[in-house]
C-alpha positions in Angstrom: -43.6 53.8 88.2 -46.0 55.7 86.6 -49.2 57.1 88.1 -52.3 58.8 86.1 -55.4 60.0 87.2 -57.5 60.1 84.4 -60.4 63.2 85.3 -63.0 64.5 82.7 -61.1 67.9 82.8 -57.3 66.7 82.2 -55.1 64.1 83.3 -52.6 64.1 86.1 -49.3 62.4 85.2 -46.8 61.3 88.2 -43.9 59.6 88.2 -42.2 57.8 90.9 -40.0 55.4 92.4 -39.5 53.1 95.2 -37.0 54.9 98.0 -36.7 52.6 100.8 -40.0 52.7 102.4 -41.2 55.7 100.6 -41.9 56.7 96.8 -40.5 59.1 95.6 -41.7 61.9 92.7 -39.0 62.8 90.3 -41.6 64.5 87.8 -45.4 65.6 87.3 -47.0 66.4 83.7 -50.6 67.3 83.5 -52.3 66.3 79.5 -54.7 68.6 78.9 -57.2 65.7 77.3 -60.2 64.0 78.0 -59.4 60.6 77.1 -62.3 59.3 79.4 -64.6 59.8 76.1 -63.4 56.4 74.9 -65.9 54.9 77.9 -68.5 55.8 75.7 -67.1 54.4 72.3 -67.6 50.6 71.3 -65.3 48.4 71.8 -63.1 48.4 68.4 -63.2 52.2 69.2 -61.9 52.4 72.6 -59.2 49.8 72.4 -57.9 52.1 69.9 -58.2 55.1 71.7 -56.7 54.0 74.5 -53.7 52.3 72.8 -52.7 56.3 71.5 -53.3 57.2 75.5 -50.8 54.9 76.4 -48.4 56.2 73.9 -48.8 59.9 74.9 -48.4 58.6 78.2 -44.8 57.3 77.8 -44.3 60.0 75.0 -45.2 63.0 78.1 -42.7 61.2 80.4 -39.5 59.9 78.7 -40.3 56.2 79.9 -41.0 53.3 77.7 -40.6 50.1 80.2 -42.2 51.7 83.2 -45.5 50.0 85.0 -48.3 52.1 84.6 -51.2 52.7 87.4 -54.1 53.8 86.2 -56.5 55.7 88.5 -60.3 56.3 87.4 -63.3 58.8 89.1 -65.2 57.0 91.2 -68.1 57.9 88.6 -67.2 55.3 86.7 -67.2 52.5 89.2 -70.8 50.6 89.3 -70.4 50.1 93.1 -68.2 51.3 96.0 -69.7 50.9 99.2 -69.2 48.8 102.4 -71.0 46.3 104.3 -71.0 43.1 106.5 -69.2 40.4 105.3 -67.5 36.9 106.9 -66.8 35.3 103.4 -65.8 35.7 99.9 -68.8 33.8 98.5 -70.8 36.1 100.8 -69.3 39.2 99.2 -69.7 37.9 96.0 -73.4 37.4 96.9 -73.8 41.0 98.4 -72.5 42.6 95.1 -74.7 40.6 92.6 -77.6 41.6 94.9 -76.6 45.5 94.8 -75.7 45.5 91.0 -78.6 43.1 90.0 -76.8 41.4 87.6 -74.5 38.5 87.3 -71.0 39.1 89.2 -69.6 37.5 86.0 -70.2 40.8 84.3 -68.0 42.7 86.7 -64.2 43.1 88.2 -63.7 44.0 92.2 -61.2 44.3 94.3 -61.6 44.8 98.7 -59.5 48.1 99.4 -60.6 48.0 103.0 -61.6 46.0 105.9 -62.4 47.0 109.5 -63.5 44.9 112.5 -63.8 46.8 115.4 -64.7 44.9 118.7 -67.7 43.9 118.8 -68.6 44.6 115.3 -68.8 42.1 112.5 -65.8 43.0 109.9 -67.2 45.4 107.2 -65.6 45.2 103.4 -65.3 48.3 101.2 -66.1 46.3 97.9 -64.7 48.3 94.6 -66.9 47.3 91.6 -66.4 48.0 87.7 -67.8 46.3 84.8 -66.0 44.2 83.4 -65.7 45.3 79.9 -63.9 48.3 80.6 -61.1 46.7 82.5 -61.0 44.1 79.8 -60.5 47.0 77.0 -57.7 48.6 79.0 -55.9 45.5 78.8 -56.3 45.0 75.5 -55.2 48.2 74.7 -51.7 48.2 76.9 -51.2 45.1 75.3 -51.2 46.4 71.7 -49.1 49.4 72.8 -46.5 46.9 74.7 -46.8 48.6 77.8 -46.9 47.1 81.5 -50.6 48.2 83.7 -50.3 47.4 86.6 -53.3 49.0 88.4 -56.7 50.3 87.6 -58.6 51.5 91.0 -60.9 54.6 92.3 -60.0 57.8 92.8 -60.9 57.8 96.7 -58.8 54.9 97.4 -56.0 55.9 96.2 -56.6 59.3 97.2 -57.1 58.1 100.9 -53.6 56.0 100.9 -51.9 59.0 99.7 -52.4 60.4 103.1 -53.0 57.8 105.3 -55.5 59.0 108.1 -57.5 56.0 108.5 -57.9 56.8 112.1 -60.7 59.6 111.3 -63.6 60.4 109.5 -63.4 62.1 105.6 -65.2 63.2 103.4 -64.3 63.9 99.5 -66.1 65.7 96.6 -65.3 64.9 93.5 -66.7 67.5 91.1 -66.1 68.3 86.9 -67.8 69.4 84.2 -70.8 67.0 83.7 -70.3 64.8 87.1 -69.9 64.9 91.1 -69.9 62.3 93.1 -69.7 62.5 97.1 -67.3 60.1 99.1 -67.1 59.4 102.7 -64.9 57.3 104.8 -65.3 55.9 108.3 -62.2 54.1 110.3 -65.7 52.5 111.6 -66.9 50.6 108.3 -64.9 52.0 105.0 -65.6 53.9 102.0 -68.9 55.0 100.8 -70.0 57.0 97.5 -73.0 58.7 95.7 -73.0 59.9 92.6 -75.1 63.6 91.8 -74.4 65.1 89.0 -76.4 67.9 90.4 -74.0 69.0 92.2 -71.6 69.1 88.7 -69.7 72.9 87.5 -72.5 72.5 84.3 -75.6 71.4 86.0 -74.7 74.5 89.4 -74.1 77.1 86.3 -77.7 76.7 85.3 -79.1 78.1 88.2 -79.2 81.6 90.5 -76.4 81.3 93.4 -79.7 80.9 95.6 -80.7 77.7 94.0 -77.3 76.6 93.6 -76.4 76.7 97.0 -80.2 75.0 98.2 -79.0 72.4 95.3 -75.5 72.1 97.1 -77.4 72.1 100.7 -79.7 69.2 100.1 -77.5 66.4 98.2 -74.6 67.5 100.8 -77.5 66.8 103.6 -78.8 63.7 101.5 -75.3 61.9 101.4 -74.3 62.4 105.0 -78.0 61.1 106.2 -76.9 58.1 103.6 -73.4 57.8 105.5 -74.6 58.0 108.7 -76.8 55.0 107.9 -74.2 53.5 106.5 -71.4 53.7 109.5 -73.8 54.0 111.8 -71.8 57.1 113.2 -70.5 60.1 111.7 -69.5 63.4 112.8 -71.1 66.3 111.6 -70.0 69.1 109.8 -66.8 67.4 108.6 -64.9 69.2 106.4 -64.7 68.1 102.5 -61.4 67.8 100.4 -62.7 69.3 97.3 -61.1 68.1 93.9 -61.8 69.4 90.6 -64.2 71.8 89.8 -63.3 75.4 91.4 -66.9 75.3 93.8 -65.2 76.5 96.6 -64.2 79.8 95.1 -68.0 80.2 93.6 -70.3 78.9 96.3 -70.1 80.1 100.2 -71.4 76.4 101.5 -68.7 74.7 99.8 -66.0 77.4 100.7 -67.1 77.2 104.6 -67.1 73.1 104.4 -64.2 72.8 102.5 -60.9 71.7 103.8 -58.0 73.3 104.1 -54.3 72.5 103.2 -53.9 68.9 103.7 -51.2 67.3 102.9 -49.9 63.7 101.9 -48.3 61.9 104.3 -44.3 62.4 104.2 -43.5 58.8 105.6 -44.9 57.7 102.4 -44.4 60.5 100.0 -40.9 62.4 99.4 -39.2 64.2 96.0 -40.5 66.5 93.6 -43.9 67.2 94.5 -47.0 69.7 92.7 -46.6 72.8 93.7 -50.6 73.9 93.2 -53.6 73.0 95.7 -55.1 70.8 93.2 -55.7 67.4 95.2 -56.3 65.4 92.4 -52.3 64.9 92.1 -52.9 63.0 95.6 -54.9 60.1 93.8 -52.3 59.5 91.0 -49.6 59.7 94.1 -51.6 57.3 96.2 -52.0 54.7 93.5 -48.5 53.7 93.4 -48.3 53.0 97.3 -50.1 50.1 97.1 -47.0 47.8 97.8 -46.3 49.6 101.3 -46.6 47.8 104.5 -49.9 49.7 106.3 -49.6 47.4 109.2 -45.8 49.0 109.9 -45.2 50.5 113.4 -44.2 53.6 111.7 -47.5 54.0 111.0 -49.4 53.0 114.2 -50.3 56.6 114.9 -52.1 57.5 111.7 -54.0 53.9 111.5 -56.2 52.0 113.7 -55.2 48.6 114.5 -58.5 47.2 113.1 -58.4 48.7 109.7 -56.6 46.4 106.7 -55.2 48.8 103.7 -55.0 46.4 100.6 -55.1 47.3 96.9 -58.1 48.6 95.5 -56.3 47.0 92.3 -59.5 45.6 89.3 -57.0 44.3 87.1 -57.6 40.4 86.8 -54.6 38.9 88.4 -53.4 37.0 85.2 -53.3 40.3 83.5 -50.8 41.8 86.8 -48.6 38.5 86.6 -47.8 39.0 82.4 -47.3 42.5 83.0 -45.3 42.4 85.2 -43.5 39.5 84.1 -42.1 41.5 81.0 -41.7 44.6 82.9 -39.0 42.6 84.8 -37.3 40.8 82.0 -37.5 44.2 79.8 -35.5 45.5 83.0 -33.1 42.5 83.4 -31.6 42.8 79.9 -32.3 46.3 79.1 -29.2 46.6 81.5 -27.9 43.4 80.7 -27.5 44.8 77.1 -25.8 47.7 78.8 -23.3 46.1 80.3 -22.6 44.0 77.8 -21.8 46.6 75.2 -19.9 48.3 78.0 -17.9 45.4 78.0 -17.4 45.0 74.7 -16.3 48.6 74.2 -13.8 48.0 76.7 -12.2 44.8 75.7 -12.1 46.8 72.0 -10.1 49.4 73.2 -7.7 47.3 75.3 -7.3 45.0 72.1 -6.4 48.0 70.2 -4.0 49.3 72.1 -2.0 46.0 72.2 -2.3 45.7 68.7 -1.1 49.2 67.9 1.9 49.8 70.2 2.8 46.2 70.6 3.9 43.2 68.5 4.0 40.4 71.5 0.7 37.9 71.7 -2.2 39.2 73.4 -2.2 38.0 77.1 -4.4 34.7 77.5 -6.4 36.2 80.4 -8.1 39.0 78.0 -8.7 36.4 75.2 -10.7 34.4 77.3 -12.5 37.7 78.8 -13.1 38.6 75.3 -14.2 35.4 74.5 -16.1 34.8 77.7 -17.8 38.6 76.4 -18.9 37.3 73.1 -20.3 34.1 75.0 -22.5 36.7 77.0 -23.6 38.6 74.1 -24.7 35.6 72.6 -27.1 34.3 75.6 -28.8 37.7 76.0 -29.1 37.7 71.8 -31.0 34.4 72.9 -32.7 35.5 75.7 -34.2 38.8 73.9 -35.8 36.4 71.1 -37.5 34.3 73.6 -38.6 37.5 75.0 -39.8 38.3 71.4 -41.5 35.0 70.9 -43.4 35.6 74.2 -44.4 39.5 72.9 -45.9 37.4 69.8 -47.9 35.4 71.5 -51.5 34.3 71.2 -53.0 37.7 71.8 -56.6 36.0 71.8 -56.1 34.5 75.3 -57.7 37.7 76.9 -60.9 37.9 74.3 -61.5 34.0 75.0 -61.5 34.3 78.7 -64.2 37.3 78.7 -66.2 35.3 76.3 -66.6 32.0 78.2 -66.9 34.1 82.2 -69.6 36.3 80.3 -71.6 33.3 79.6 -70.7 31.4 82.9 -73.6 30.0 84.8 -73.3 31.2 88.7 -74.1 27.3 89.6 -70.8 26.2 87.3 -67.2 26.8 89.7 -64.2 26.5 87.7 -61.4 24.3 88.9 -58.3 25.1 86.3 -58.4 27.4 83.4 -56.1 26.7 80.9 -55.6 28.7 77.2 -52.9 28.8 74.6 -50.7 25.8 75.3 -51.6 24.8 71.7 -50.7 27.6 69.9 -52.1 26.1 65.9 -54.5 28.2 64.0 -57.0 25.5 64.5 -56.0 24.1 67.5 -58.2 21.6 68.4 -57.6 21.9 72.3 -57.7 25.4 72.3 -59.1 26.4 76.0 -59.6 23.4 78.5 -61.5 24.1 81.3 -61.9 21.8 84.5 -65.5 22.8 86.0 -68.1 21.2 88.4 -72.1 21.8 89.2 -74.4 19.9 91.4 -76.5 19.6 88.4 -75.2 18.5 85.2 -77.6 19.8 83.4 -75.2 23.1 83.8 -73.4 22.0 81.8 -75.2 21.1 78.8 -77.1 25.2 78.9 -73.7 26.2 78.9 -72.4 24.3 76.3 -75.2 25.7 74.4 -74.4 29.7 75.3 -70.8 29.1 74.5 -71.5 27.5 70.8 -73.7 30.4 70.2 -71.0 33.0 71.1 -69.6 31.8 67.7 -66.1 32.6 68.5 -65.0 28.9 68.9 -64.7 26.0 66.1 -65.9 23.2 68.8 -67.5 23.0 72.1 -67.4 19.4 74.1 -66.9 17.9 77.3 -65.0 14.6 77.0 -64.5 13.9 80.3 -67.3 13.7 83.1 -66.5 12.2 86.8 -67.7 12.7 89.8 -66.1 14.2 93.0 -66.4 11.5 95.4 -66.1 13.6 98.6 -68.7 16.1 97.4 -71.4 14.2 95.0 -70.3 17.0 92.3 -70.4 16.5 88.8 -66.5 17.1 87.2 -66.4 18.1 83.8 -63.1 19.0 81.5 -64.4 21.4 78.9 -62.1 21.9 75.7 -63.0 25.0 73.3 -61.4 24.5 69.6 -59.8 27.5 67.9 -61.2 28.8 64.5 -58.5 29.2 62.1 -58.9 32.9 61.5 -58.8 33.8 65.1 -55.9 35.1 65.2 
């Protein structure tokens, strides 16, 4: 397992595996690059960019078949903030109403949920657009390589040590951006970005000014918090990460807290020797498996808070990763063995044959032959893993196009893509869909022919659901022939 914490300053390399209940480091490399400039390329661009990122990645650590977990600043996430929630539809609702936009255009994931009595249960909703997600995934799957993962900084930074029984608060602060986080056992995560409060922006001004500058956001975000959790303690201490403020500026060193540490029932092995708590996001990240709810950790959790994945990734992208990240594994060793064996049977053949003229026993013919069998089925198995690796690498592209277009009023039933794998294939996508209005589906119809991308657009099939009064459609997108 493979965790990196891509900053503006560098990028924090971790590698791990699971040990019992724990993870354990084995090694830590820090790439002195900004690859974080490839969020401001097209797309063409950044694909590409990221493709040689992945590379370096599995160049820097030695590991080609390892899943990768990629942590980004909380910068770069539209939204992450908590509030009331007793649905999913409701969430979805709250999010398109903060962002102002269509939730089509964005990926989010619910890292946290509290419900203390009496209090309605609060979600801390993580929000992204959608096209960066969608370009990371196009990018591991040029460079062959299994993601996993893509969540916020915070939220992995908070699993690594596991005090969701307290308040925190977190400054995230490099270069060109800051962003303030606080957390609240009482209602979740919340953030503000202020670049004001960035190394570049502080630099520009006297130490008086820089520390009124530091003063008033710090005294903006907690008045924001405190609205937002309805309590907070003051003058809590911040875990500072990044930028050297603390050493510069006397507000930050007196608020800033000192040595934490991650929390040892999670976190064992080789660990960073420096102070620099960035490594505790790119730890935290691959913890998302671990059982939060475990009596071993009843004293550092409150019964009421849920730890889930603050994971972005669209779940058909996690299940084909890590689909071939297993069967990579399976018959990498496989392979192994079976060349073990083969070297074996080798030398006990020609020993028999050198120092011996009588027959060679039945019982290691038919392991030799039972060998070659074995050889032969993983020979099989590995080109049906290479047929799979060649697949229809449109899928992806085809599934951003028709959600980016998606009326909110159209739900989808099934999605289905690539099951006719032709050039032209005529039956390309088929989507199962259904509005209250059917007139839906004709606007639609109409924004999916003018994306361009696909030879034919038409609904064949319309029923209607008898239980709801809903209009059933089955949608079937046609491939051009140059598509791939």
């Amino acid at each position: 397992m493979i965790g990196v914490f891509l900053r503006p300053d560098c990028t924090q390399v971790i590698v791990g595996e699971k040990k019992k209940k724990r993870i354990h480091i084995t090694d830590y490399k820090v790439i002195k690059q900004n690859y974080l400039k490839a969020l401001e390329m097209d797309a063409i661009s950044a694909v590409e960019a990221w493709r040689y990122f992945f590379l370096d990645v599995q160049s820097v650590t030695g590991r080609d078949n390892d899943e990768i977990f990629i942590v980004l600043p909380d910068y770069v996430f539209s939204l992450l903030d908590c509030f009331y929630s007793s649905s999913h539809d409701q969430t979805r609702d709250t999010v398109a109403q903060r962002l102002q936009q269509s939730i089509n255009n964005y990926y989010y994931s619910v890292p946290i949920i509290t419900s203390p009595e009496p209090q309605k249960p609060m979600e801390t909703v993580s929000v992204i657009e959608r096209q960066i997600v969608d370009i990371f995934a196009e990018a591991a799957d040029q460079a062959k390589v299994h993601l996993v993962s893509i969540e916020a900084a915070s939220v992995a930074f908070l699993r690594s040590r596991c005090e969701y029984n307290q308040e925190q608060l977190i400054l995230f602060s490099f270069d060109s951006k800051a962003t303030l986080v606080g957390f609240s056992h009482n209602g979740g995560i919340f953030k503000m970005d202020n670049d004001d409060m960035s190394a570049h922006e502080l630099s520009l001004l006297t130490a008086e000014e820089a520390e009124m500058t530091i003063h008033e956001a710090m005294s903006a975000f907690e008045l924001s918090a405190e609205k937002t959790f309805e309590y907070l303690n003051q003058d809590l201490p911040y875990v500072v990460i990044g930028s050297s403020l603390a050493e510069k500026y006397e507000i930050i060193h007196q608020r800033a807290a000192q040595k934490i540490a991650v929390n040892d029932r999670l976190i064992s092995g080789k660990l960073p020797y420096d102070n620099e708590y960035g490594w505790y996001c790119a730890m935290g990240t691959l913890l998302q498996w671990a059982d939060f709810g475990a009596d071993a950790l009843e004293e550092c959790i409150e019964s009421y808070v849920q730890v889930l994945p603050g994971n972005v990734l669209p779940e058909e992208v996690q299940n084909k990763s890590k689909k071939f990240y297993r069967l990579e594994r399976f018959f990498s060793f496989s392979r192994i063995a079976m060349i073990l064996m083969g070297i074996i049977s080798f030398a006990e053949l020609a020993v028999i044959l050198l120092f011996s003229a009588t027959q060679i026993p039945e019982g290691l013919q038919e392991d030799y032959a039972s060998g070659q069998e074995s050889i032969a089925n993983i020979e099989r198995e590995l080109s049906i893993i290479g047929a799979e690796q060649k697949e229809d690498q449109q899928i992806l592209e085809a599934y951003s196009a028709v959600m980016s277009v998606k009326p909110p009023e159209i739900g989808y039933v099934s999605f289905e893509a690539g099951s006719d794998t032709k050039p032209n294939a005529a039956e390309w996508v088929k989507i199962k869909m259904l509005a209250a209005d059917p007139l839906k589906f004709q606007a639609y119809i109409n924004d999916l022919s003018g994306l361009g991308m696909f030879s034919s657009v038409a609904i064949p099939q319309m029923t209607t659901d008898n239980a709801s009064g809903a209009k059933v459609a089955n949608l079937v997108l046609g491939r051009k022939g140059d598509a791939r």
